[in-house]
C-alpha positions as CSV (number, residue, x, y, z in Angstrom):
1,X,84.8,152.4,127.7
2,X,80.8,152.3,127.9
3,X,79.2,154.7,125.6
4,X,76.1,156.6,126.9
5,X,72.8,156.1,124.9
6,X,73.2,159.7,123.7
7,X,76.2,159.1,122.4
8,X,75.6,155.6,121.0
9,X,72.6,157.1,119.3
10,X,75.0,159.6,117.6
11,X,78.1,157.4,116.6
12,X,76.7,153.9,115.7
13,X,76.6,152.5,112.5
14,X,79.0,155.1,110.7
15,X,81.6,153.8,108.4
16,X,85.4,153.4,109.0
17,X,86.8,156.8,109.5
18,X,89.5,156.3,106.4
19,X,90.6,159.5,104.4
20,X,88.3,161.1,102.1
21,X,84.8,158.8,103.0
22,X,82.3,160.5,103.6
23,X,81.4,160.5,107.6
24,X,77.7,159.4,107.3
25,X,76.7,155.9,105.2
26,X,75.0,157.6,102.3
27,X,71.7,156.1,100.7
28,X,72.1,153.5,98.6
29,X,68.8,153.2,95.9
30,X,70.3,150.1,94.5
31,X,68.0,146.6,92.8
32,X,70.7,144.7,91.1
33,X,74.5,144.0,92.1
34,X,77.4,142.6,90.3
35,X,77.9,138.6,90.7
36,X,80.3,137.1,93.2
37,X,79.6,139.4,96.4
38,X,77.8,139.1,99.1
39,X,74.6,140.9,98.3
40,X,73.2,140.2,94.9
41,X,69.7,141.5,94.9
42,X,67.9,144.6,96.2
43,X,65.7,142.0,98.8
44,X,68.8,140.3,99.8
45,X,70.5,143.5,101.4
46,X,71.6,146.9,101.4
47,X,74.5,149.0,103.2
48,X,72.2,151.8,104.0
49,X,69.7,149.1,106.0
50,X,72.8,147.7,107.6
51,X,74.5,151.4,109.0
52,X,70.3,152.2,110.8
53,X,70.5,148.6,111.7
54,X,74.2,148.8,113.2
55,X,72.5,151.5,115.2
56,X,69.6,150.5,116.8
57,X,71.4,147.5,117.4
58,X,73.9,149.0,119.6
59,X,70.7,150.8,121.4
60,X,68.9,147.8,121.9
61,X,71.6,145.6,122.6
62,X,70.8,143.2,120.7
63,X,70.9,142.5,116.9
64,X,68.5,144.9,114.8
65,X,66.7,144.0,111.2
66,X,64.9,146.4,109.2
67,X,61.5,146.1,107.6
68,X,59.3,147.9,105.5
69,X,56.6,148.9,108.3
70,X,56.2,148.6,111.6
71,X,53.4,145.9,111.0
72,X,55.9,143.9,108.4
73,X,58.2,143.6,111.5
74,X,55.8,142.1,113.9
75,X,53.8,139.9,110.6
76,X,57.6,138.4,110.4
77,X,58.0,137.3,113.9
78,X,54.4,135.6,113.7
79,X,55.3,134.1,110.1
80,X,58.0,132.6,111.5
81,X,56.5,130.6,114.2
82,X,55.3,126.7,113.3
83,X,52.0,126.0,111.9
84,X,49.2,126.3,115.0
85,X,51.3,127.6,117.3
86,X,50.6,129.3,120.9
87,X,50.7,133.3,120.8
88,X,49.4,135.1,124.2
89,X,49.0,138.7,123.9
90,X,46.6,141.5,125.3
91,X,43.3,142.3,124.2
92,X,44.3,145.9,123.4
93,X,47.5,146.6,122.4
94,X,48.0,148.4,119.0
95,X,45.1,147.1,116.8
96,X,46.9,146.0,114.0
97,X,49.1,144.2,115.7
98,X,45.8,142.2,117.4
99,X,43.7,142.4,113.9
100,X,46.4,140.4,112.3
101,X,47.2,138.2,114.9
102,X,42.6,137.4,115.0
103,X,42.7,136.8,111.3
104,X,45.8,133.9,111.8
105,X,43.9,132.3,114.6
106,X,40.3,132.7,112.5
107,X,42.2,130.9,109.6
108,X,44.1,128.5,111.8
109,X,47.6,130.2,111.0
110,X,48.1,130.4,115.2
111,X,46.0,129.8,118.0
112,X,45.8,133.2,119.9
113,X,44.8,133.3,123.6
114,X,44.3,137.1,124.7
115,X,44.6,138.1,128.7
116,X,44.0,141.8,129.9
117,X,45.6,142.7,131.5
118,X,49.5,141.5,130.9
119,X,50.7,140.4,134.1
120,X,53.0,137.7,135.1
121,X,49.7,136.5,137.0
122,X,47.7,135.5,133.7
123,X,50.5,134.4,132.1
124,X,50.8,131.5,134.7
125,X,48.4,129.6,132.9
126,X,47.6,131.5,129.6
127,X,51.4,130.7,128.3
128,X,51.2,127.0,128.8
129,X,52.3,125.3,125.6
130,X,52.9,129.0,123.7
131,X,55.6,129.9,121.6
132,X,55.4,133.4,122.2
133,X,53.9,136.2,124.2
134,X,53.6,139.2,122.4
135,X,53.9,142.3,125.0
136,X,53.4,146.6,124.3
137,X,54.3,148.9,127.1
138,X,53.5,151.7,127.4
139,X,50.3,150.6,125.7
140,X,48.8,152.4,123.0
141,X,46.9,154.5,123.4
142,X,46.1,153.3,127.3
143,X,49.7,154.0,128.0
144,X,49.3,150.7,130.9
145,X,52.6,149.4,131.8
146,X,53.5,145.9,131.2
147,X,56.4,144.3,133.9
148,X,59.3,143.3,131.4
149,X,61.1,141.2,133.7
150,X,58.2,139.3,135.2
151,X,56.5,138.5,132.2
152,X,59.6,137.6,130.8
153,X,60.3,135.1,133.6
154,X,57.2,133.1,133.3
155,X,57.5,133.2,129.4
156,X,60.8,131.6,129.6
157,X,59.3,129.1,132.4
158,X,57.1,127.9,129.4
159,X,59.6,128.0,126.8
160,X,58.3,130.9,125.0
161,X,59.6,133.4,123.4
162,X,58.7,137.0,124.7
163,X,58.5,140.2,121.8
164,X,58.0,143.5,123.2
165,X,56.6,146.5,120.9
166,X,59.0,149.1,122.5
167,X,57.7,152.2,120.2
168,X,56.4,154.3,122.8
169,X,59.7,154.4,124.8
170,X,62.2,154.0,122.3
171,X,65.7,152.6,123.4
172,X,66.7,155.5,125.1
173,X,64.1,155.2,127.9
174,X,63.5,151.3,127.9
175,X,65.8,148.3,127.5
176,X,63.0,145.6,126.9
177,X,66.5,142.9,126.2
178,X,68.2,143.6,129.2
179,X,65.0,142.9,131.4
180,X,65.1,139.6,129.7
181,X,62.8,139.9,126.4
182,X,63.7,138.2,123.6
183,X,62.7,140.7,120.9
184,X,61.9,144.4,120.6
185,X,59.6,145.9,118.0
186,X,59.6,149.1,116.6
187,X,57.6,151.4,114.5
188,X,60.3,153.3,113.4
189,X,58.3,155.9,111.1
190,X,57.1,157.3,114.6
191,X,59.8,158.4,117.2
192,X,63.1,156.6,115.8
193,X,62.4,158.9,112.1
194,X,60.8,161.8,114.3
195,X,59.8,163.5,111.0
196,X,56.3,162.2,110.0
197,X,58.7,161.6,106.7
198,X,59.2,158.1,106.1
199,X,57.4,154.4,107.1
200,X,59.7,151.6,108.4
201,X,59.8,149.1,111.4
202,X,62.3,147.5,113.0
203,X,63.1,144.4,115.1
204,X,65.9,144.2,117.7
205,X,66.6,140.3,118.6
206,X,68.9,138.8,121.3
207,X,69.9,135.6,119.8
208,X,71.8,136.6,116.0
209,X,70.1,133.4,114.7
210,X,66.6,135.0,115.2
211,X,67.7,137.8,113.3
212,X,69.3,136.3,110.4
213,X,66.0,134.0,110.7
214,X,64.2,137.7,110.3
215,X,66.3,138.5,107.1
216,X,65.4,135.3,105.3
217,X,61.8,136.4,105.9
218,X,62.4,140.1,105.0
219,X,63.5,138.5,101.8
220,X,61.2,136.5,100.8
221,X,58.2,138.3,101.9
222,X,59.8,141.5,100.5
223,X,58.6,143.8,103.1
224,X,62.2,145.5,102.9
225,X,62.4,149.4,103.8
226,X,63.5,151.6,100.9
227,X,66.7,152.8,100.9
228,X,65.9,156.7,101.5
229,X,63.8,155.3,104.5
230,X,66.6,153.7,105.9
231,X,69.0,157.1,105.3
232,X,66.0,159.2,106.9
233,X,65.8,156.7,109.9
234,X,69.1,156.7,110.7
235,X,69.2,160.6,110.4
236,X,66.2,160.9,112.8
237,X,68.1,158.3,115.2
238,X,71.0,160.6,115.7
239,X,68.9,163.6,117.1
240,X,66.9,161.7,119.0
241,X,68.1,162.1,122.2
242,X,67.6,165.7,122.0
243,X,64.0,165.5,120.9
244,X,63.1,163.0,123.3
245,X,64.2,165.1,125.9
246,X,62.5,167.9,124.7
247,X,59.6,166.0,123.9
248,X,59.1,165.0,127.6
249,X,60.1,167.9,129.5
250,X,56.6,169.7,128.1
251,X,54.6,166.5,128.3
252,X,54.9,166.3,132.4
253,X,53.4,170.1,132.0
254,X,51.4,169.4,129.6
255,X,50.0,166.5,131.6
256,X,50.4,168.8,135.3
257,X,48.4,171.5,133.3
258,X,45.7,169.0,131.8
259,X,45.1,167.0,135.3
260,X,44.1,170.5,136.8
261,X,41.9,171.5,133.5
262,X,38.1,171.7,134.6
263,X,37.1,170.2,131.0
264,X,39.4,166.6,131.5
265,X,38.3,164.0,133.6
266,X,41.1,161.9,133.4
267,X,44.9,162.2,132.4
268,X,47.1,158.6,131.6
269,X,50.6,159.7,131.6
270,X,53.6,157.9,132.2
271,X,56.1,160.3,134.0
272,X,53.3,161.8,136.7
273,X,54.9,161.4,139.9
274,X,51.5,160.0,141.3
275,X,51.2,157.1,138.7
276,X,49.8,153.7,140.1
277,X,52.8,152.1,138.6
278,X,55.1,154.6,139.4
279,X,57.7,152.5,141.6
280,X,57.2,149.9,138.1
281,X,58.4,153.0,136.0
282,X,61.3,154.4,137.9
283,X,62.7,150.5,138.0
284,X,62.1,149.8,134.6
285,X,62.1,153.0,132.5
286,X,64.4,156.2,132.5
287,X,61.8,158.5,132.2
288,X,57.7,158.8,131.5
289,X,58.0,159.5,127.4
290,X,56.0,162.3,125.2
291,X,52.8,160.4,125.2
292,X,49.9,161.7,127.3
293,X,46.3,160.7,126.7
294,X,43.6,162.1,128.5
295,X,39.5,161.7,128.8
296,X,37.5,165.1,128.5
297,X,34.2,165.4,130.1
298,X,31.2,165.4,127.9
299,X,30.6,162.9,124.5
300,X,33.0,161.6,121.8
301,X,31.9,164.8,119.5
302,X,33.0,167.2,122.2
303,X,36.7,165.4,122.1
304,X,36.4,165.5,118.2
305,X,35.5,169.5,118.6
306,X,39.1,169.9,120.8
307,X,41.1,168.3,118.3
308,X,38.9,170.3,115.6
309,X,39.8,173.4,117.3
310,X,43.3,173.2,117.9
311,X,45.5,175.1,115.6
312,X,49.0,174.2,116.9
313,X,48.4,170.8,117.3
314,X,47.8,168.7,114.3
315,X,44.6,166.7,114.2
316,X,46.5,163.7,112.4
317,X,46.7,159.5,113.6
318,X,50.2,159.1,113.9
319,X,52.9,160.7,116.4
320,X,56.6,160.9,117.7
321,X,57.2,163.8,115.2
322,X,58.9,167.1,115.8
323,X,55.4,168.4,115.5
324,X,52.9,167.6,118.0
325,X,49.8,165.6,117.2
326,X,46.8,164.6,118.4
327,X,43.5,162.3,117.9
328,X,40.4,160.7,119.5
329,X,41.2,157.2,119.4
330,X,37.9,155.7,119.8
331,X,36.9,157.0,115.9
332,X,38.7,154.1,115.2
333,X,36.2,151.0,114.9
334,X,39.0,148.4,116.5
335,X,39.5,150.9,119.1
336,X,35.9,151.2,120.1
337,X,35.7,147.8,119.9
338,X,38.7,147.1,122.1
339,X,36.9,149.1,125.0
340,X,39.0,152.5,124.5
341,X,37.0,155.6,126.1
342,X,35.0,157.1,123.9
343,X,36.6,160.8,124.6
344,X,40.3,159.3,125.2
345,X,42.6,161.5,123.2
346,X,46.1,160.3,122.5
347,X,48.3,163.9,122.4
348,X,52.1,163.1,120.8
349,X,54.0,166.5,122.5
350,X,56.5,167.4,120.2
351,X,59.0,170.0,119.8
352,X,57.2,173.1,119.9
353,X,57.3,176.0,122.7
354,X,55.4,174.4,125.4
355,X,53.3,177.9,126.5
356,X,52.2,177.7,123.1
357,X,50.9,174.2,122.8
358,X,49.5,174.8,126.1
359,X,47.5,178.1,125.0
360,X,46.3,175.9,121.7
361,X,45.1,173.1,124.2
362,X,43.4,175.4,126.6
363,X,41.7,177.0,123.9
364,X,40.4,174.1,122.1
365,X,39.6,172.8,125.7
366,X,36.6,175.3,125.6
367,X,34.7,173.3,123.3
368,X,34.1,171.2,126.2
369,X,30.4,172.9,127.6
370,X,30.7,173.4,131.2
């Protein structure tokens, strides 16, 4: 019988119920094995890696590999491509991803051709000859939405591979595999670990060779997740379901409450009902996520004097946690350079009391002169 996400999230990648082991896989902090099994060194494998892996796997559908960061995952599916190879991606998805992928095509690594936006229109031409198109939705911190299954048409049209950075929405609200993708990235540190505890990254593949290709690559570039990271990402996995829904419920408020605020000029959110993309959404998520960003009025050191002023809310750079979090993007040099508004803030709503977060947002909001 078919298992609901909820549930899979719970009871994947558990060992064998047999008398007297223990019900969760426990952390293995292991370097060297004994000769003659299957593992026998600390880069080669490790049972804790393979229970978190058993489990997003079973989310994703498809077959999951670990890695040290979120960037180590997506540097392995680019290191893996030939020599001068074709990658198309946007101009402004998450800048390390496009830092990284510049500095291969400055030194010749991969030819990168960037469209903006993502649509199965520019990839008509822009994905001739590639070997993969690189695809983030919701985007960070634009929160744009990408069309999985029509870009994922045209890439296979041209014999390309498409990877999708599925962070945002996690497994639970998008299936980037079933709409025909071939790979979905994860940060894991953010929602999938939920604790602002741990730094990992995860890819899901369809095809099991492109995984075990992944491996091989894990291993020899040793960008392998520790082994407590891998117990504390699996832990965060299991609650998930809970958080998330949690997480979103006071983000639509949040985001209701903000649109109406005389100090923002703009609100980007997923799950409002009046999204641009909104028939996009319902068809290809199950539900608008925790992430809101929205413009205030005024300069980029009246936005910096909002996130100053809130007391709730941290003032930190990264987000799915259990706490909520917030920052002006366009500090960021890449991000000013990628266009970002100047007073975009990206708010991560998390798990506290949403009348609360709400009086620390209105509050701070008054920084904003009128």
């Amino acid at each position: 019988m078919p298992l609901h996400p909820d549930t899979v999230a719970v009871t994947s990648g558990r060992p064998p119920r047999t008398p007297g082991a223990p019900l969760n896989a426990p952390p293995l902090p292991a370097s060297t094995y004994h000769a003659g099994g299957d593992v026998i060194y600390g880069r080669d494998g490790n049972a804790g890696w393979q229970a978190f892996e058993d489990a997003l796997g079973a989310l994703e559908d498809g077959h999951a590999v670990a890695f040290a960061s979120g960037i180590a995952a997506a540097a392995a599916i680019f290191d893996e491509l030939a020599p001068g190879a074709v990658v198309v991606a946007p101009r402004t998805p998450y800048y390390g991803v496009i830092t990284l992928l510049r500095e291969h095509h400055a030194n010749g690594r991969l030819e990168l051709r960037e469209v903006e936006p993502l649509t199965a229109a520019a990839l008509h031409d822009a994905a001739a000859g590639a070997a993969l198109v690189w695809a983030e939705t919701p985007t960070n911190p634009m929160l744009d939405i990408v069309d999985i299954q029509a870009v994922a048409a045209v890439a296979r049209g041209h014999g390309a591979l498409l990877a999708v950075d599925n962070t945002f929405a996690t497994p639970l609200l998008q299936s980037p595999l079933r709409l025909g993708a071939d790979m979905a990235v994860h940060s894991v540190t953010k929602y999938v670990g939920g604790h602002s505890d741990l730094l990992m990254g995860a890819v899901a593949a369809a095809d099991p060779s492109w995984a075990d290709r992944l491996r091989v690559r894990r291993s020899r570039g040793g960008a392998t997740p520790g082994a407590l990271e891998a117990f504390l990402a699996l832990r965060g996995l299991r609650s998930l379901p809970v958080r998330l829904e949690r997480s979103q419920t006071s983000a639509a408020e949040l985001a209701r409450r903000l649109a109406a605020h005389p100090a923002v000029a703009r609100v980007r959110f997923p799950g409002d009902p009046a999204h641009p993309d909104r028939d996009l959404i319902r068809r290809q998520m199950r539900g608008g996520g925790a992430m809101i960003s929205f413009e205030t009025h005024g300069s980029g050191s009246d936005a910096d004097a909002v996130c100053a002023r809130c007391e709730l809310i941290v003032h930190a750079t990264s987000l799915g946690g259990v706490e909520s979090s917030m920052e002006r993007r366009a500090m960021h040099a890449p991000e000013q350079e990628a266009g970002t508004p100047p007073t975009l803030i990206r708010l991560s709503v998390g798990l506290e009391h949403v009348e609360d977060l709400w009086r620390d947002l209105d509050r701070a909001l008054g920084a904003i002169p009128g």
